[in-house]
C-alpha positions as CSV (number, residue, x, y, z in Angstrom):
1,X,-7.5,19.9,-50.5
2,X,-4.8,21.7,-52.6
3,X,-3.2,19.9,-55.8
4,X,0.3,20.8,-54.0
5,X,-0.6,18.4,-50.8
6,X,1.9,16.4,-49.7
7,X,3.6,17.1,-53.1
8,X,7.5,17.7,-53.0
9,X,7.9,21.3,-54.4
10,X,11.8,22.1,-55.3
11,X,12.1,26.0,-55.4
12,X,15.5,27.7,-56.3
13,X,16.5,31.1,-55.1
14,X,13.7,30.6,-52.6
15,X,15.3,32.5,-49.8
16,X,13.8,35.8,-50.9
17,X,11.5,37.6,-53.3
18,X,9.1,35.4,-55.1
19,X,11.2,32.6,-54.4
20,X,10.5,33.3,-50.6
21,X,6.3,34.0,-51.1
22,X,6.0,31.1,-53.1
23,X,7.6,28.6,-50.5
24,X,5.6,29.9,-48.3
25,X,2.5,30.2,-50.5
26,X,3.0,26.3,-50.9
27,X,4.1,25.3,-47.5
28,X,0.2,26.6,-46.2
29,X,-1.4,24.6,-49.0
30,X,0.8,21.3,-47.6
31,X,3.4,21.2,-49.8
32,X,6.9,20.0,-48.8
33,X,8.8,22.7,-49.7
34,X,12.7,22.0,-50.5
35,X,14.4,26.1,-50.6
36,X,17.5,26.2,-52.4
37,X,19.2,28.8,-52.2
38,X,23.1,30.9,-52.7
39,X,22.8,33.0,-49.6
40,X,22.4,30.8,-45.9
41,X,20.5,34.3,-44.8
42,X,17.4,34.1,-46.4
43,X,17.3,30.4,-45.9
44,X,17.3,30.7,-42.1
45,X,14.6,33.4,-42.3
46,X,12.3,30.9,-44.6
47,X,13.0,28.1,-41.7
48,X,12.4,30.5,-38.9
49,X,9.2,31.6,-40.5
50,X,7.4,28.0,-41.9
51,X,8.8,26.4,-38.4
52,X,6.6,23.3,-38.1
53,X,5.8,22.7,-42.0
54,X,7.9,20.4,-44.3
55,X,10.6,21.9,-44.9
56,X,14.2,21.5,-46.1
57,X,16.3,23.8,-46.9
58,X,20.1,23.4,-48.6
59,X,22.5,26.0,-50.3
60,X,23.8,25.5,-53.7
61,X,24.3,27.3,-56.8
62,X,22.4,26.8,-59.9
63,X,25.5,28.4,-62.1
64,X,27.9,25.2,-60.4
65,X,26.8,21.6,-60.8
66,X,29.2,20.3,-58.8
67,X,27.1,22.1,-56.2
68,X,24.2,22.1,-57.3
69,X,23.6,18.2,-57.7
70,X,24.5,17.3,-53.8
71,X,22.2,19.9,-52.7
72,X,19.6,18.4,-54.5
73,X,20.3,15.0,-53.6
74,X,20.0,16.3,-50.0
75,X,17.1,18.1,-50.0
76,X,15.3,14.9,-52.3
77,X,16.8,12.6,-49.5
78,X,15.2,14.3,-46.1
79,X,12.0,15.0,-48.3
80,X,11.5,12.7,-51.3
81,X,11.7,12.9,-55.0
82,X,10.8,16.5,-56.3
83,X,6.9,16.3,-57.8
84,X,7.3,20.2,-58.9
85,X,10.7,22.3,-59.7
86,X,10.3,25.8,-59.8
87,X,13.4,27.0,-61.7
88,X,13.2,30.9,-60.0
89,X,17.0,31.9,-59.0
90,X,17.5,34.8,-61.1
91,X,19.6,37.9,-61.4
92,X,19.0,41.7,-63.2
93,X,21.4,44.1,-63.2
94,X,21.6,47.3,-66.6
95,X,24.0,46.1,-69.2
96,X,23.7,48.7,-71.8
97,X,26.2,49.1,-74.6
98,X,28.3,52.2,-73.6
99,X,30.1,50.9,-71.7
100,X,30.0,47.5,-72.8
101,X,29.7,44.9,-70.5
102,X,30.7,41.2,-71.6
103,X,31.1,40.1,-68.1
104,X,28.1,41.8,-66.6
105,X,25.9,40.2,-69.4
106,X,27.5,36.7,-69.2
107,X,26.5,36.5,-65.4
108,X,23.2,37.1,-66.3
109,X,23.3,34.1,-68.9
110,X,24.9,32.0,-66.2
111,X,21.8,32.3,-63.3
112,X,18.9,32.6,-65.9
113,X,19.9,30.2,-68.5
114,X,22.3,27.9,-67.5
115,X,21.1,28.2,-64.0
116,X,18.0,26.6,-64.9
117,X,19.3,24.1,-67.0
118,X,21.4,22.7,-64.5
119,X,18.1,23.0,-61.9
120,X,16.2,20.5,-64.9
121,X,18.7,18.5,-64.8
122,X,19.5,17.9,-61.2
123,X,16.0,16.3,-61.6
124,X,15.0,15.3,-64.9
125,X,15.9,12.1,-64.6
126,X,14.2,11.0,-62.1
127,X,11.5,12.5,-63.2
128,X,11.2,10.6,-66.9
129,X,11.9,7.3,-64.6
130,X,8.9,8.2,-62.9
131,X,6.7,9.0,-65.9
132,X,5.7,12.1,-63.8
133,X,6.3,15.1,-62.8
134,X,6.1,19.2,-63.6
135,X,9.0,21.6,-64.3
136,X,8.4,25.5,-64.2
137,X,10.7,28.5,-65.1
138,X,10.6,31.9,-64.2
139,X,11.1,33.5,-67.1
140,X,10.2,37.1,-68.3
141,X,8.2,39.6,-70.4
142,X,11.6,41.1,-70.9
143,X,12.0,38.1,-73.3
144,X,9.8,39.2,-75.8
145,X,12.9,41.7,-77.7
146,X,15.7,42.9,-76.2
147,X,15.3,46.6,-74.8
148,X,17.8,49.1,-74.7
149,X,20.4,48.9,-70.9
150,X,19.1,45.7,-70.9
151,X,21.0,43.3,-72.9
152,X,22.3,40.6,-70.9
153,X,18.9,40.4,-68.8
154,X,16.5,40.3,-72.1
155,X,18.5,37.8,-73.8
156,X,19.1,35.3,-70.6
157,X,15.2,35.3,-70.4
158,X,15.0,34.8,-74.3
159,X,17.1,32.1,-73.8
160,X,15.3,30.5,-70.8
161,X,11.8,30.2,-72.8
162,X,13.2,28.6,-75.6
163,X,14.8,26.1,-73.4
164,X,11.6,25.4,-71.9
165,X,9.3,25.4,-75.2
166,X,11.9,22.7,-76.3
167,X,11.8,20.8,-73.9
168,X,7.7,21.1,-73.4
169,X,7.5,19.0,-76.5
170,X,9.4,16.0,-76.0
171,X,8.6,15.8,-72.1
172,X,4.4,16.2,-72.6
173,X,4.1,12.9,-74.0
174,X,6.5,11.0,-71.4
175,X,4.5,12.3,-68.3
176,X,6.4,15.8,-67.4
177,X,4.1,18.6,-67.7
178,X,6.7,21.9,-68.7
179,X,5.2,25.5,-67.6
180,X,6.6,29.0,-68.7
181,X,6.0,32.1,-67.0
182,X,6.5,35.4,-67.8
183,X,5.9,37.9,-65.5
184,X,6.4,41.8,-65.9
185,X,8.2,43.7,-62.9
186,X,7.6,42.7,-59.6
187,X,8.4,44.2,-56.2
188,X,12.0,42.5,-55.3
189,X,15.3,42.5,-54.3
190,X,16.3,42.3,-58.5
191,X,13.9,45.1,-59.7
192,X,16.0,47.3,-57.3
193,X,18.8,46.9,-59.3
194,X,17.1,48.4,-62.7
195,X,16.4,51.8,-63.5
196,X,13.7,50.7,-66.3
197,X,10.2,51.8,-67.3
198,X,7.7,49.6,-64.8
199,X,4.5,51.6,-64.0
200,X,2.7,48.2,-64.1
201,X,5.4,47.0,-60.9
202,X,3.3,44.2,-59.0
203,X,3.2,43.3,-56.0
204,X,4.6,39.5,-54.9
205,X,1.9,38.6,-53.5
206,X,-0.5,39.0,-56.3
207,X,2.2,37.5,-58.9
208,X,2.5,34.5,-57.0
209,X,-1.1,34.4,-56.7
210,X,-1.1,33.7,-60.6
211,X,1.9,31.7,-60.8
212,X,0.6,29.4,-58.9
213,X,-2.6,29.3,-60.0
214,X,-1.2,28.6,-63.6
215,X,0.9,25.6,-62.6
216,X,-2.2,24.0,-60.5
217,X,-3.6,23.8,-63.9
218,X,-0.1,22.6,-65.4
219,X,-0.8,25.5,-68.1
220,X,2.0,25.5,-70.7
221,X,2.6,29.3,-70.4
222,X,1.7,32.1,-68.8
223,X,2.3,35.9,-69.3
224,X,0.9,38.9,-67.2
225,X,-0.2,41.5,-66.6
226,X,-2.4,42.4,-69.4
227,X,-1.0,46.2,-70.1
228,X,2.3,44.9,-70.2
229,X,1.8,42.4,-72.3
230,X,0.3,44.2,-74.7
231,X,3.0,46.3,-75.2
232,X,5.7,43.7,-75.4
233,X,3.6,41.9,-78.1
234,X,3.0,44.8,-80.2
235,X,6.7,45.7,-79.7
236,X,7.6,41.5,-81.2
237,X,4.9,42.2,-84.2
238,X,5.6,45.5,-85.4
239,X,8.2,45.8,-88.6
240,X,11.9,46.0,-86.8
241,X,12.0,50.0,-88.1
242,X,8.6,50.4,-86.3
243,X,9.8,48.6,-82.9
244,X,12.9,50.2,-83.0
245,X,11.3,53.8,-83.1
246,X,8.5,53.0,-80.4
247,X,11.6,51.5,-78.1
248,X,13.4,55.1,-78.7
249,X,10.1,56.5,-78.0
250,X,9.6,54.7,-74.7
251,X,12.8,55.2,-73.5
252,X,12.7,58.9,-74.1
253,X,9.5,59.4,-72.5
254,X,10.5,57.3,-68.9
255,X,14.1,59.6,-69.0
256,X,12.1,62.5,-69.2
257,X,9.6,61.7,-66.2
258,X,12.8,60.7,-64.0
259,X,14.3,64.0,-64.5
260,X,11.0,65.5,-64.2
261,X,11.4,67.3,-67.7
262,X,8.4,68.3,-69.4
């Protein structure tokens, strides 16, 4: 029997990309799955496709309280209190710094930070009154240093795994297991929207394969895949000078295949 059995499993932005797999990833293992998501689209395609699981489904946005917090209330109300939140709405568009783009990189803040703050907190509480549960944010290798065209993406992710380390300290002794995951570039809706370097792209299936299999254990973090990693560590260790150049370097090298320059 699966860990996620009868086990109420809140997922935001579930109506497509890893949001979508993962609800119904869990909804096959017996979870009841409660999708939120911003767009009614994708939700009625996840409801069309898990027909005859536990499901609920409500619309809501993680940047708006005001509607986030009904939705959730909704969803706990036809399914029970959530067990597991998977904070995974998320947005990724190039914010680079000619032109500047203060609004661009602000939206970015607003669904990967704040949007995941306000997900915690729709069910936190209930939660520590519990003495139970698990919280889990999709966060990013692209939190590891901020990359050039990338500004408002790389710190919104930096942002969301500090939030979560925070928190995984003062909510591990009270009964609310915290799990961070940072994936590289998956096949999805968002990775459309960025012309960066990803030759280690994966496929959703096989990231939510390892998500998953990370917060069955409750594991306190998670980063993959190994190349990738690799290269965003040594990028965070090496002297600022030294990261700076390889960055350049990188760069360069990923303009030059896309134009097909020698």
């Amino acid at each position: 029997m699966s860990v996620f059995d009868g086990r109420v499993v809140l997922i935001t932005g579930a109506g497509s990309g890893i949001g979508r797999q993962m609800a119904v990833t869990l909804a096959a293992e017996g979870a009841a799955v409660a999708a939120l998501d911003l767009k009614p689209d994708g939700l009625a395609g996840l409801a069309a496709e898990l027909a005859g699981r536990r499901l609920a489904t409500a619309l809501g946005d993680v940047t708006n309280r005001d509607s986030l917090y009904p939705a959730v209330r909704d969803l706990e109300g036809r399914l029970g209190p959530t067990d597991v939140l998977i904070g995974n709405a998320g947005v990724g568009a190039e914010t680079g710094a000619d032109p500047y783009n203060a609004e661009g990189i602000e939206a970015q803040v607003r669904v990967n930070l704040i949007g995941v703050a306000n997900s915690i907190g729709a069910v936190l509480p209930g939660m520590l009154q519990r003495g139970r549960g698990h919280i889990v944010g999709i966060s990013s290798l692209a939190s590891y240093r901020g990359l050039p065209n990338m500004a408002g993406y790389c710190a919104s992710k930096a942002g969301c795994s500090a939030l979560l380390e925070a928190l995984r300290v003062e909510l591990q002794p009270r009964g609310v297991a915290v799990t961070i995951i940072c994936p590289g570039w998956i096949r999805t809706p968002l990775t459309d929207n960025i012309d960066v370097p990803h030759p280690f792209l994966m496929e959703p299936q096989y990231a939510v394969r390892r998500i998953l299999d990370a917060v069955r254990r409750r594991q306190p973090f998670l980063a993959f895949p190994g190349p990738s990693l690799r290269r965003v560590r040594l990028l965070r260790w090496l002297p600022v000078e030294a990261s700076d150049w390889l960055v350049r370097r990188m760069m360069a090298a990923f303009a030059r295949k896309e134009t097909g320059a020698g």
